[in-house]
C-alpha positions as CSV (number, residue, x, y, z in Angstrom):
1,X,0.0,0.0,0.0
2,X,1.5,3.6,-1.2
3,X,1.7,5.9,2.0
4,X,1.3,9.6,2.2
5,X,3.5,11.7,4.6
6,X,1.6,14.4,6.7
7,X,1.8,17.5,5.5
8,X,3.7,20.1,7.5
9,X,2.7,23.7,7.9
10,X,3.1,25.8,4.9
11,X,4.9,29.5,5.4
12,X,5.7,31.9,2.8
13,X,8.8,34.3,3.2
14,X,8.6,37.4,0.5
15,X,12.2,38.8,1.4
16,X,15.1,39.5,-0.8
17,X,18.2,37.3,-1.3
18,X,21.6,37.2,0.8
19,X,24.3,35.8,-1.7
20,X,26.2,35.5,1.4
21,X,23.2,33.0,2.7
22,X,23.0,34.9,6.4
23,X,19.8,36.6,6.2
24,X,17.0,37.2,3.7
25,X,15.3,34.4,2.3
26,X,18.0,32.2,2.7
27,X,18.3,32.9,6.6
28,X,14.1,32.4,7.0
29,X,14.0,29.1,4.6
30,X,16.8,27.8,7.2
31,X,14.9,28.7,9.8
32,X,11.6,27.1,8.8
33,X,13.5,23.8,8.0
34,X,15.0,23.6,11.7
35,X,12.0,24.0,12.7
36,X,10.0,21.5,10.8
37,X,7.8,23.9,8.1
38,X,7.8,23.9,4.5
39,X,9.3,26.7,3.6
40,X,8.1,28.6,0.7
41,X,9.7,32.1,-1.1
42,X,8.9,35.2,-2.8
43,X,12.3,37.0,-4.2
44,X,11.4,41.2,-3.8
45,X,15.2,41.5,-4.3
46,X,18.7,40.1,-5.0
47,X,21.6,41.5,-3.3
48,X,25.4,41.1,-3.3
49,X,26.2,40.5,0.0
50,X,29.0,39.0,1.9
51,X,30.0,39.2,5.2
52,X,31.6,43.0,4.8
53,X,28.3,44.5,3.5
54,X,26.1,44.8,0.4
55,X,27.9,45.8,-2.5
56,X,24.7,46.2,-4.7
57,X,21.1,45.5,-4.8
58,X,18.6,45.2,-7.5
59,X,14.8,44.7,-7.0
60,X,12.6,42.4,-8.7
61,X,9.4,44.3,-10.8
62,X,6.4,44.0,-8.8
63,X,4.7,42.0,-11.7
64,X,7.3,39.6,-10.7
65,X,6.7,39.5,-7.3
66,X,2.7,39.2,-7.6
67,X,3.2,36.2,-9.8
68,X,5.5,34.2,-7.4
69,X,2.7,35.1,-4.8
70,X,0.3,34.2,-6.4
71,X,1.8,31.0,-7.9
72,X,2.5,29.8,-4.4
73,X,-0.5,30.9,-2.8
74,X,-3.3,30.4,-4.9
75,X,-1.9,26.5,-5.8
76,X,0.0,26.1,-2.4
77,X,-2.0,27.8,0.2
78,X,0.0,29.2,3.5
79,X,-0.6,28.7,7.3
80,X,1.8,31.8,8.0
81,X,4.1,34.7,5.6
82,X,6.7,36.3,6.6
83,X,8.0,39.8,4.8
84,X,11.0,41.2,5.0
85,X,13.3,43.4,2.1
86,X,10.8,45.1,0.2
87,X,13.0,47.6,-1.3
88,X,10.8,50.0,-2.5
89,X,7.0,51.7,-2.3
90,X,5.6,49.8,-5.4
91,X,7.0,46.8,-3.7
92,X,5.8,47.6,-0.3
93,X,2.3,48.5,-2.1
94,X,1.8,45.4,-4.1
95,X,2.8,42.8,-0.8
96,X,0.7,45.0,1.1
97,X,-2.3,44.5,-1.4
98,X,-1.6,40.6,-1.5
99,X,-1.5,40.3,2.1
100,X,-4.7,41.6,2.1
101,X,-6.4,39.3,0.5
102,X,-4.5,36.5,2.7
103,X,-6.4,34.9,5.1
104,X,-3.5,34.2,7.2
105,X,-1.1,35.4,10.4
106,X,1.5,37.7,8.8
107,X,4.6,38.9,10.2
108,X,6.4,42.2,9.2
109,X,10.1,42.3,9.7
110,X,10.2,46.1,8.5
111,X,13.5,45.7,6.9
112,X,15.5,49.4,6.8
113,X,19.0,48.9,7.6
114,X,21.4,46.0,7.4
115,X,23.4,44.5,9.7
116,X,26.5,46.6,8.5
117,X,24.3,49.6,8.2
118,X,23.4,49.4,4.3
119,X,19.9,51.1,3.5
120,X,17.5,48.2,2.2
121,X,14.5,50.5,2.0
122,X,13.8,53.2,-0.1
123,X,13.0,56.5,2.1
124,X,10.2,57.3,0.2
125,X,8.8,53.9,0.7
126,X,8.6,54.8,4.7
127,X,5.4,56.0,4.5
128,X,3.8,52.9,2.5
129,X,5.4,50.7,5.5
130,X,3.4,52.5,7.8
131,X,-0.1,53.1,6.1
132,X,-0.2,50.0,3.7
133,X,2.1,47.2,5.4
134,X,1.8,47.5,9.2
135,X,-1.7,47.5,9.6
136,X,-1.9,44.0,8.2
137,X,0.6,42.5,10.6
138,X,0.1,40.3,13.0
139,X,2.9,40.9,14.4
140,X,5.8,43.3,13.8
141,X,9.2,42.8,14.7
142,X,11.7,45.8,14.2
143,X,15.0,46.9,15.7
144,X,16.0,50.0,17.5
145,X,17.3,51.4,14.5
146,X,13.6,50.6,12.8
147,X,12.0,52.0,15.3
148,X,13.4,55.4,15.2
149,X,13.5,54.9,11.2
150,X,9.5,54.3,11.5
151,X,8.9,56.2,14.5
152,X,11.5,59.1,15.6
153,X,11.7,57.2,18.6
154,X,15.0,56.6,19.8
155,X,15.2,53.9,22.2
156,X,18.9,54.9,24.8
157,X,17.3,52.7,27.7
158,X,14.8,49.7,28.6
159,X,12.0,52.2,29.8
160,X,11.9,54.0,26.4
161,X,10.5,50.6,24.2
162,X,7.6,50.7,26.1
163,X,6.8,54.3,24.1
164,X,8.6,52.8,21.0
165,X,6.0,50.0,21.2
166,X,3.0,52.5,21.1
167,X,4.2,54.5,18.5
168,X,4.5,51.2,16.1
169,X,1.3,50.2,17.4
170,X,-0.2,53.5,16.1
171,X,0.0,52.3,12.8
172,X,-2.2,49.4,13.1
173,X,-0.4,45.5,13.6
174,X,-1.6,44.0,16.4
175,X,1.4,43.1,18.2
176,X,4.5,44.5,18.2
177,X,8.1,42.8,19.1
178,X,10.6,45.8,20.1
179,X,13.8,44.3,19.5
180,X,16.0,45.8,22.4
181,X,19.7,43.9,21.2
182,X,21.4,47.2,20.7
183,X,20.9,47.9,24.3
184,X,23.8,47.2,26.7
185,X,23.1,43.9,28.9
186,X,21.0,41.1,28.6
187,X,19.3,40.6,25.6
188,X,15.4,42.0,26.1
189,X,12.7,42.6,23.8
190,X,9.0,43.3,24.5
191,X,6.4,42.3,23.1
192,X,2.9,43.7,23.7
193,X,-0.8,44.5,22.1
194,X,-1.0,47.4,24.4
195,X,-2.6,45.5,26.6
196,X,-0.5,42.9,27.5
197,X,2.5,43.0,27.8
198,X,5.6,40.7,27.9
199,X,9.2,41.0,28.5
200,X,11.6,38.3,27.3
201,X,15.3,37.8,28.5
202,X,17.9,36.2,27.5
203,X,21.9,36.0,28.4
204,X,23.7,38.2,25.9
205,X,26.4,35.7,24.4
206,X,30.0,37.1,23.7
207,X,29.5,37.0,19.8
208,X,30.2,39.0,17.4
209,X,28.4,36.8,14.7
210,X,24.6,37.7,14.3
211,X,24.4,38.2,10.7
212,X,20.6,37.2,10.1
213,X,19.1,37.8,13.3
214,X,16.5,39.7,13.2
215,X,15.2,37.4,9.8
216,X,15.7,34.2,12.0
217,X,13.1,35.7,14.7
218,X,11.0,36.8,12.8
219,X,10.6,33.9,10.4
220,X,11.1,31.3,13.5
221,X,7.6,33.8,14.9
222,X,6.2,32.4,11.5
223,X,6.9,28.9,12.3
224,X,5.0,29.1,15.3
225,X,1.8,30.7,13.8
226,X,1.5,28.5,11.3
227,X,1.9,25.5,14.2
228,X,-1.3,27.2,15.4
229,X,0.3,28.9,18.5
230,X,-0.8,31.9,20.2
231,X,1.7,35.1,19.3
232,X,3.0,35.2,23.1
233,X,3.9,31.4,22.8
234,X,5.1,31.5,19.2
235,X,7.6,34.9,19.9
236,X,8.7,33.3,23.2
237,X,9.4,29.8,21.7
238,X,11.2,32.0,18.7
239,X,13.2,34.0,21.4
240,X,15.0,30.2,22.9
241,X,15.3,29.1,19.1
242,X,17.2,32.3,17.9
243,X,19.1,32.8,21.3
244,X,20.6,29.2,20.7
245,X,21.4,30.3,17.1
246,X,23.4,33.7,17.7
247,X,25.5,31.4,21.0
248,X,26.5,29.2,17.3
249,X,27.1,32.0,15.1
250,X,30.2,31.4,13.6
251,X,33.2,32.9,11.3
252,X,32.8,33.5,7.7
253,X,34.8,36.0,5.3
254,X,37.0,38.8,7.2
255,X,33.8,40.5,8.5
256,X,30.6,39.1,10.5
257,X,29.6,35.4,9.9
258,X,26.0,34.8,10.5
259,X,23.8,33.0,13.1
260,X,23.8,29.1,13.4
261,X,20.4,27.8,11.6
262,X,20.9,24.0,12.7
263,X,22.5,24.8,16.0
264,X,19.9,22.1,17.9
265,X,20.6,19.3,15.3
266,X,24.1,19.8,16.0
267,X,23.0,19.3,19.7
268,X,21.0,16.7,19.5
């Protein structure tokens, strides 16, 4: 008798490409194989990226973009997406209208700045991340540097994320992750609705290797959506799976080497 394999969740990632394979789609289709999802993609952008910085970037026509969506989607279906690089406003515009017509949990990583400080966002596209993208998220995940990008917030100490977090939450997703790993000390990020609100701690680990990081949580956040998990449960859970990959981040190039994807297989 033939047998047929469950079928795991399904989440989409619509993120550019890291030649360097740190971050971008490569860093979230990692992280949905460790932790057991069928990763899917949507390429907004290709860069050339190594572990010194992006030397060029080159985005993908949004007619390109809608028909990988829709390709996956419509054939596919998704528990969960994931965005990330977007680029620019006609490519921020046409995620944000596909989204829309998505009945499932998305989470916006509002990719601005890279890890070696390389713009990855238009600045006229600013204003289409906050009116078109982040009201559709479910949850969204940036950085300090996002934050004030986004916001004008700037974020010095831990008391100052809790107004960071209601200025993102101004523009409409329903939760918000403030990313607090530029701060000095243990690692912290909070994570509220406005209402609740939750503040997860980890040991900072003496490491200079974290290219991908902020793709990793967010696309690990994914994983757990799609699993069915609430968003406190799936952004803690994410929190232990990307603290364990930035302890393995490792040494590549002359510059920095990006997190460890498979760190628990090579546990186990």
């Amino acid at each position: 008798m033939p047998t047929t394999a469950a079928v795991p969740p399904r989440v989409l990632t619509v993120a550019g490409s890291d030649s360097g394979g740190g971050a971008g789609i490569q860093a979230d289709l990692k992280t949905m194989l460790a932790l057991g999802v069928h990763g899917m993609s949507v390429l907004t952008a290709v860069t050339a990226q190594n572990s010194l910085g992006v030397q060029g970037a080159w985005e993908l026509p949004p007619e390109a973009v809608r028909a990988q969506y829709r390709s996956v989607v419509d054939d596919i279906g998704v528990q969960a997406v994931k965005t990330g690089m977007l680029a620019s406003a006609a490519l921020v515009e046409t995620v944000a209208g596909l989204l829309a017509e998505t009945a499932a949990p998305v989470v916006v990583d509002p990719v601005g700045i890279s890890k070696h400080g390389d713009a990855l966002l238009a600045a006229e596209a600013l204003e289409s991340v906050r009116a078109k993208l982040l009201p559709l998220a479910t949850v969204a995940t940036p950085n300090l540097d996002e934050v004030a990008q986004l916001t004008g917030v700037e974020v010095a100490e831990e008391h100052d994320m809790r107004r960071a977090a209601a200025a993102v939450l101004a523009f409409g997703p329903r939760w918000v992750v403030i990313k607090g790993g530029h701060l000095p000390g243990e690692a912290v990020d909070l994570l509220t609705d406005g209402d609740q609100e939750h503040w997860l701690r980890a040991p900072r680990h003496d490491n200079r290797h974290t290219h991908g990081t902020g793709c990793t949580l967010a696309s690990a956040i994914a994983c757990g959506l799609a699993r069915g998990q609430n968003v406190p449960t799936a952004v803690r859970n994410a929190k232990t799976y990307v603290t364990g990959a930035i302890e393995g981040g490792f040494p590549l190039g002359a510059g920095i080497g990006p997190v460890d994807h498979g760190w628990r297989s090579r546990r186990a």
